[in-house]
C-alpha positions as a Markdown table, in Angstrom:
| # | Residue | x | y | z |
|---|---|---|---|---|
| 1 | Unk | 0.0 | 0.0 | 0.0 |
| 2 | Unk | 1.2 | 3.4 | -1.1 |
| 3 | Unk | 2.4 | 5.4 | 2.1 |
| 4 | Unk | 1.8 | 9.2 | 2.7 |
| 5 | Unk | 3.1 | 11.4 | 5.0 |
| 6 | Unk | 1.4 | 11.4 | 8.5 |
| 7 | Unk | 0.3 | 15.2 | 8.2 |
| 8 | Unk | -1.1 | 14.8 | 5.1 |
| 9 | Unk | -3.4 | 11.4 | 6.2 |
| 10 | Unk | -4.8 | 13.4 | 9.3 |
| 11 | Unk | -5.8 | 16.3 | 7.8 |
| 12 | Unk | -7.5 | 14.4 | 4.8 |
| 13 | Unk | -8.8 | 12.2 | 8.6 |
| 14 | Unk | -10.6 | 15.2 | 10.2 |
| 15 | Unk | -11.2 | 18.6 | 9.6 |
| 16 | Unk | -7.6 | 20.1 | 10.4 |
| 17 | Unk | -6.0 | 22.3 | 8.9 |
| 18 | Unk | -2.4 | 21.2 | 8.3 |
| 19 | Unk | -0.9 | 23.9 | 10.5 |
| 20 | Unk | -2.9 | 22.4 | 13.4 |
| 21 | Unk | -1.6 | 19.3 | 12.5 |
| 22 | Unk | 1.4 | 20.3 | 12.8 |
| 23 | Unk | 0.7 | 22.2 | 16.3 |
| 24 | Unk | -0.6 | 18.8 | 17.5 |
| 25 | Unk | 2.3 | 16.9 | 16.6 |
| 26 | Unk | 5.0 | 19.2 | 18.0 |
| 27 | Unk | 2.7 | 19.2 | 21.4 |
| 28 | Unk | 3.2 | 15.5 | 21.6 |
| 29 | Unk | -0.5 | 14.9 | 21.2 |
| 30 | Unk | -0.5 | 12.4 | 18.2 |
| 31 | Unk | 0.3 | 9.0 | 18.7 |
| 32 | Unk | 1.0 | 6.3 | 15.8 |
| 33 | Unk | 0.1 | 2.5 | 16.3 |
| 34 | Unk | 0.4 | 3.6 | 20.1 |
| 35 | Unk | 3.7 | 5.9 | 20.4 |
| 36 | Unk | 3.6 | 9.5 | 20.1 |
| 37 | Unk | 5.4 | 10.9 | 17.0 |
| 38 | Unk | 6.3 | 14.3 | 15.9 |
| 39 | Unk | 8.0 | 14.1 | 12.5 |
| 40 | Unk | 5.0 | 15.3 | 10.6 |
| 41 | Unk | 6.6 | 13.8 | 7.5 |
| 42 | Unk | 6.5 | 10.3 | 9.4 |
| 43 | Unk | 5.2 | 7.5 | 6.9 |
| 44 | Unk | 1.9 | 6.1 | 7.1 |
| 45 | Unk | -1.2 | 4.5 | 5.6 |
| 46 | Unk | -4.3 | 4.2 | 4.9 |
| 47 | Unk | -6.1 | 2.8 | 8.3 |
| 48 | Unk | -3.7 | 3.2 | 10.4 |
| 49 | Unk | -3.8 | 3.3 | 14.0 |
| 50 | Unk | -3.8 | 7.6 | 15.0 |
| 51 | Unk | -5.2 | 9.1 | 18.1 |
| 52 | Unk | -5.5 | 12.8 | 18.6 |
| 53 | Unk | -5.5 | 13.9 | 22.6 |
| 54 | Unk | -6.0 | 10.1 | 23.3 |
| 55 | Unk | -9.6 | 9.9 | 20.6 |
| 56 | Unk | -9.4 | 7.6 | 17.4 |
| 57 | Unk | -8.9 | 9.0 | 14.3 |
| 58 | Unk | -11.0 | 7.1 | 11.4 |
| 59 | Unk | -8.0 | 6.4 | 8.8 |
| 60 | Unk | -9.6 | 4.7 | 6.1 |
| 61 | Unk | -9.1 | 6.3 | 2.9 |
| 62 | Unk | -13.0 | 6.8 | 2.4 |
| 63 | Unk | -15.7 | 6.7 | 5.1 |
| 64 | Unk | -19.5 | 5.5 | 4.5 |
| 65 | Unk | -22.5 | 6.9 | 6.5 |
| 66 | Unk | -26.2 | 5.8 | 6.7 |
| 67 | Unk | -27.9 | 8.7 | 8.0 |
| 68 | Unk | -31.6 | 8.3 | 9.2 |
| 69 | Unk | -32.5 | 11.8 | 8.1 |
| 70 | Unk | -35.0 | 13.7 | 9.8 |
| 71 | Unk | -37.1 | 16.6 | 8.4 |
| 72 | Unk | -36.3 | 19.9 | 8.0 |
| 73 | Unk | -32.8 | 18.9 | 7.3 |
| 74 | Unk | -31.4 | 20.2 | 4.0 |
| 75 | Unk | -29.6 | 17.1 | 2.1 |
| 76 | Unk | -26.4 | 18.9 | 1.0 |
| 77 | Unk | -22.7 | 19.9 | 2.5 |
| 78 | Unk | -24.3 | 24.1 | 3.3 |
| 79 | Unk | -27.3 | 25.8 | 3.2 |
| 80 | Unk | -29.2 | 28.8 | 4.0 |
| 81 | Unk | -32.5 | 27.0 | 4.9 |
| 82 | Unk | -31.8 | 25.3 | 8.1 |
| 83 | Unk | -28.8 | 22.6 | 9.4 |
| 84 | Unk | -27.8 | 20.1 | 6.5 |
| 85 | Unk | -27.1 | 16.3 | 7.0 |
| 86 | Unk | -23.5 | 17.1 | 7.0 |
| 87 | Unk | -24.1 | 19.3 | 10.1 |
| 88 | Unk | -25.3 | 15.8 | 11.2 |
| 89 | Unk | -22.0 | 14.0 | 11.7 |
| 90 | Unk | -20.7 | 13.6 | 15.3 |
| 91 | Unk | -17.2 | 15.7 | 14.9 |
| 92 | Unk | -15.4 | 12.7 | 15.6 |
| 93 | Unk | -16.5 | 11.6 | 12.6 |
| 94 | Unk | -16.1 | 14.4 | 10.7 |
| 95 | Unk | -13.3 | 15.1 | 7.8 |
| 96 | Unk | -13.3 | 17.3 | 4.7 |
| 97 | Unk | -15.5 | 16.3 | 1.5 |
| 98 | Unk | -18.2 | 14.6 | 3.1 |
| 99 | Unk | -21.4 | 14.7 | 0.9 |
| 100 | Unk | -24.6 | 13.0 | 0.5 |
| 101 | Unk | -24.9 | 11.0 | -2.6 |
| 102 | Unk | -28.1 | 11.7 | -3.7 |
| 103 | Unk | -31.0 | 14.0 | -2.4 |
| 104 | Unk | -33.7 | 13.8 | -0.2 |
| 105 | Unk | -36.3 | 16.7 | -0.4 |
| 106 | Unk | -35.6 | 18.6 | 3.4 |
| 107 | Unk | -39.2 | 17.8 | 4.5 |
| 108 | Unk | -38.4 | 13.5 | 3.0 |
| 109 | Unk | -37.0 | 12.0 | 5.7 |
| 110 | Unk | -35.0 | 8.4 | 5.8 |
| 111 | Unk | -32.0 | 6.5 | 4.5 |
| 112 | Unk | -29.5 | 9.5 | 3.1 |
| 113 | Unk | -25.6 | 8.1 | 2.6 |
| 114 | Unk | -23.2 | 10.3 | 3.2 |
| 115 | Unk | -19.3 | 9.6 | 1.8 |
| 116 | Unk | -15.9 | 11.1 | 0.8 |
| 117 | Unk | -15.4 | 8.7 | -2.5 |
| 118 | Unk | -16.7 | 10.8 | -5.3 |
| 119 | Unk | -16.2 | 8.1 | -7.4 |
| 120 | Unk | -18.5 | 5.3 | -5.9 |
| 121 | Unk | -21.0 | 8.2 | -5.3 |
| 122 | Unk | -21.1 | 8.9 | -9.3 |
| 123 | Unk | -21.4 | 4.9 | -10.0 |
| 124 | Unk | -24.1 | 4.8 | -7.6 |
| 125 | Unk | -25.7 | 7.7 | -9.1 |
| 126 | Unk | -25.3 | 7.1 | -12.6 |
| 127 | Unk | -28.3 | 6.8 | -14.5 |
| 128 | Unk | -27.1 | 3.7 | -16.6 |
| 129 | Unk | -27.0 | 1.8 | -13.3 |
| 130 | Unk | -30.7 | 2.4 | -12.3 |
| 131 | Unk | -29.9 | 1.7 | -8.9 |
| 132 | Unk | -33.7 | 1.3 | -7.5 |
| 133 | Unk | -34.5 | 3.8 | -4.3 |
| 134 | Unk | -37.6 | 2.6 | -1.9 |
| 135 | Unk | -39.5 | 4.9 | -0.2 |
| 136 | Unk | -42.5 | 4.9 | 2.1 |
| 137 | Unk | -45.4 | 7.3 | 0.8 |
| 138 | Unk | -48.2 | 8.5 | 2.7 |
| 139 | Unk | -50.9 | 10.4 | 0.0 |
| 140 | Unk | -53.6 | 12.3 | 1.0 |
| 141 | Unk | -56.9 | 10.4 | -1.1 |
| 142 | Unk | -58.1 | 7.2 | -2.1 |
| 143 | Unk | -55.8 | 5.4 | -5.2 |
| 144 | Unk | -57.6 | 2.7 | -7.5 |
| 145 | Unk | -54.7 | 0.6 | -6.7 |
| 146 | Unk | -54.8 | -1.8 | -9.4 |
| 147 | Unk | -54.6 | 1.4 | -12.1 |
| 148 | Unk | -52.3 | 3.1 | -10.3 |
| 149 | Unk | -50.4 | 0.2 | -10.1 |
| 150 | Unk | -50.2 | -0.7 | -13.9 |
| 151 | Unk | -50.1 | 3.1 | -14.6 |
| 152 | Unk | -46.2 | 2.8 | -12.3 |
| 153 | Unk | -44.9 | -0.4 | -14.2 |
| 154 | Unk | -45.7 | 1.1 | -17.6 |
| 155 | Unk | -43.8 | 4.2 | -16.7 |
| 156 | Unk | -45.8 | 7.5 | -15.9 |
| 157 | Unk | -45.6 | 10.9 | -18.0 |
| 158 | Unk | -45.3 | 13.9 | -16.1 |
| 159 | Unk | -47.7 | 16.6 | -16.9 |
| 160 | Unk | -44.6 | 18.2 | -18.4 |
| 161 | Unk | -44.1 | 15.6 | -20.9 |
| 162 | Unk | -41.7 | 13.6 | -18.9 |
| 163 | Unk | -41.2 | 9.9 | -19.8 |
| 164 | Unk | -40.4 | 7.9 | -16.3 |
| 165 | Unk | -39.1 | 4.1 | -16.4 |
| 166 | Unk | -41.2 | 1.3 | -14.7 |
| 167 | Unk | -41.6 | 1.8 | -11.3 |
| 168 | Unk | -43.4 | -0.2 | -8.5 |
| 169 | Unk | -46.3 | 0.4 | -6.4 |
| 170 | Unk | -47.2 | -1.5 | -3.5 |
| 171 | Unk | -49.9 | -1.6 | -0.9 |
| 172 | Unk | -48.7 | -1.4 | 2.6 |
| 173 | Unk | -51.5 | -2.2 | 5.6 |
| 174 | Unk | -51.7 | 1.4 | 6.5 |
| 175 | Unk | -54.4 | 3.2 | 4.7 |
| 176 | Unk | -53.2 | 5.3 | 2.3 |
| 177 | Unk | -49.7 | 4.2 | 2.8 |
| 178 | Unk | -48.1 | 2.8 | -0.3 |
| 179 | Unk | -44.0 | 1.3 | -0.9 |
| 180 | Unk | -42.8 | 3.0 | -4.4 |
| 181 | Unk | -39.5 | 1.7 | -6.1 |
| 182 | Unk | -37.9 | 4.0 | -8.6 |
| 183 | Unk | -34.9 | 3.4 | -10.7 |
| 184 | Unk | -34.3 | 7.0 | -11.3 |
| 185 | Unk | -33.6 | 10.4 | -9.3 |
| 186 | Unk | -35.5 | 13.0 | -11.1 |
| 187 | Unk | -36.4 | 15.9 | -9.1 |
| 188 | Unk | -39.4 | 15.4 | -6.8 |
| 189 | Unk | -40.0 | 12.3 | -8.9 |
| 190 | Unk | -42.3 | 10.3 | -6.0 |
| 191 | Unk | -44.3 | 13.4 | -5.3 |
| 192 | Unk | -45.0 | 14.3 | -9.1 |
| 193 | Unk | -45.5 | 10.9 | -9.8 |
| 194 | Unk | -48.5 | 10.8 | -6.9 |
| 195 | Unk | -49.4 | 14.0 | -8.3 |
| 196 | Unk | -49.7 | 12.7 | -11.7 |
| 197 | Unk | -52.5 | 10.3 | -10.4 |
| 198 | Unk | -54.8 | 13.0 | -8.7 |
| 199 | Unk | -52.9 | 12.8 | -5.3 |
| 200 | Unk | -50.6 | 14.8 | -2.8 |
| 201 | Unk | -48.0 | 13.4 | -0.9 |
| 202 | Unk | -48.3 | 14.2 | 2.8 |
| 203 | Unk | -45.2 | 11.9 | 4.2 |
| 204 | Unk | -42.5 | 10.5 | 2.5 |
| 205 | Unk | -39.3 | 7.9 | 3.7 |
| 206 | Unk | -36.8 | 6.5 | 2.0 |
| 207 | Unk | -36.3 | 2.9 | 3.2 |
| 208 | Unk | -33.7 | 1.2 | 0.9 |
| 209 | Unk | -31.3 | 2.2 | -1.4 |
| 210 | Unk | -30.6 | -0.8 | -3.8 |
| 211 | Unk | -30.7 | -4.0 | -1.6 |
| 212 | Unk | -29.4 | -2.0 | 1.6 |
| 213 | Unk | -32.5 | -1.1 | 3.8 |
| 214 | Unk | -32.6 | 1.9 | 6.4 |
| 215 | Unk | -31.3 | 0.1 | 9.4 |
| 216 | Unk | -34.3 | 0.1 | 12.0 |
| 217 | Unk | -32.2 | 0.1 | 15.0 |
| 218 | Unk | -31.4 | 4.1 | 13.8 |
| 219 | Unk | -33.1 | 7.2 | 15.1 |
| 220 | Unk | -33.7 | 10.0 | 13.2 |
| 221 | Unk | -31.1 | 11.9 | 12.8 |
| 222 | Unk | -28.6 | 9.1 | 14.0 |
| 223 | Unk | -25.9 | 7.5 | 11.3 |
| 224 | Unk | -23.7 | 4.6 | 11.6 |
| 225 | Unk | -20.7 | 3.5 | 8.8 |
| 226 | Unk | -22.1 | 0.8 | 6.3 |
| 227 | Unk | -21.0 | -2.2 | 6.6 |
| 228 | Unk | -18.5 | -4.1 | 4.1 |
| 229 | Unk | -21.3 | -6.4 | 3.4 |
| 230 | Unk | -24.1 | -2.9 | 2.5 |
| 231 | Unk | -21.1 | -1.6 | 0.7 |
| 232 | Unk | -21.0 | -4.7 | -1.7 |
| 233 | Unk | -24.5 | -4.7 | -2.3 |
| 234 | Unk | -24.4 | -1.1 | -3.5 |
| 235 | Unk | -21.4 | -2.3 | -5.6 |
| 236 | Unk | -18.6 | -0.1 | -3.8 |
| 237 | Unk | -16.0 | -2.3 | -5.5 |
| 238 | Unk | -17.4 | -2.2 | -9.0 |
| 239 | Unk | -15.5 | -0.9 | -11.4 |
């Protein structure tokens, strides 16, 4: 594995600035697999063992977040409207670069992954892949389910002219409450879809993304790293 200097890997670690990196090291407080170390030019790699004033630093080379979003959370890296689901990550957790990939209306709440890794955020995003996205949605009237149903697998059109791909519509055993796959990100796409039948969505969750599921275990507004077996799934070693 290629080795970098030890300043370098802790700022691209956390969110300091290579002068406090630096500050840290010369006061002793950076310790490498266990011993302190003050060269800032020391070797090191990937995932390697670095504590800051005695906390773990997160080496790996790119981190991997479920987020449970709440509402009224903004799903990008600033924003004028409120906190955004970057705002979200503990500070321990925190580095530069972090991003969600993919968007989730601020009043859609649910599964929202948050990375560093540009690039498997672009293969999970690109169209060509028609990764599906699952969401719970809550409308406001009565559906003619087997219509709307068939009307979702042959692929609606917008009332401005957009052509969607086949999606699916389930019933759920809450009234009104219905489980929509998509296999596309177009902007407000479950609400216009909804819409598009003579409906309004009034609550919407995202449950899955591809074969990963929003892990129940999380609150709102909680996250937790994806595992290496939800990172395959979602294809994080595809090239």
């Amino acid at each position: 594995m290629k080795t970098l200097r030890l300043d370098r890997l802790l700022a691209a670690s956390t969110e300091l600035t290579r002068s406090e990196v630096h500050r840290l090291l010369r006061a002793g407080e950076v310790c490498l697999g266990g011993k302190p170390v003050s060269d800032p030019a020391a070797p090191a790699v990937w995932g390697d063992a670095v504590t800051v004033r005695g906390e773990s630093v997160c080496t790996a080379q790119h981190v991997y977040y479920m987020l449970n979003k709440p509402a009224g959370v903004v799903s990008a890296t600033e924003g004028k409207d409120g906190p955004t689901v970057v705002d979200l990550v503990p500070p321990a957790l925190r580095r530069r670069g972090l991003f969600p990939a993919g968007r989730l209306d601020k009043d859609t709440v649910g599964f929202c992954l948050i990375t560093d890794d540009g690039d498997f955020a672009h293969r999970l995003l690109a169209p060509r892949r028609h990764v599906p996205k699952t969401y719970l949605a809550t409308v406001d009237g009565d559906l003619d389910y087997p219509a709307a149903a068939a009307a979702f697998e042959q692929g609606l059109v917008l009332g401005d002219g957009t052509v969607l791909l086949s999606a699916a519509l389930e019933r759920t055993s809450t009234a009104r409450t219905y489980r929509v796959t998509v296999h596309e990100g177009r902007y407000h796409q479950v609400k216009r879809m909804f819409a598009a039948l003579g409906v309004h969505v009034v609550a919407l969750e995202r449950i899955a993304i591809g074969a990963v599921p929003l892990d129940p275990l999380l609150e709102r507004g909680e996250l937790r790293p994806l595992t290496a077996e939800e990172l395959r799934l979602l294809g994080q070693n595809d090239e």
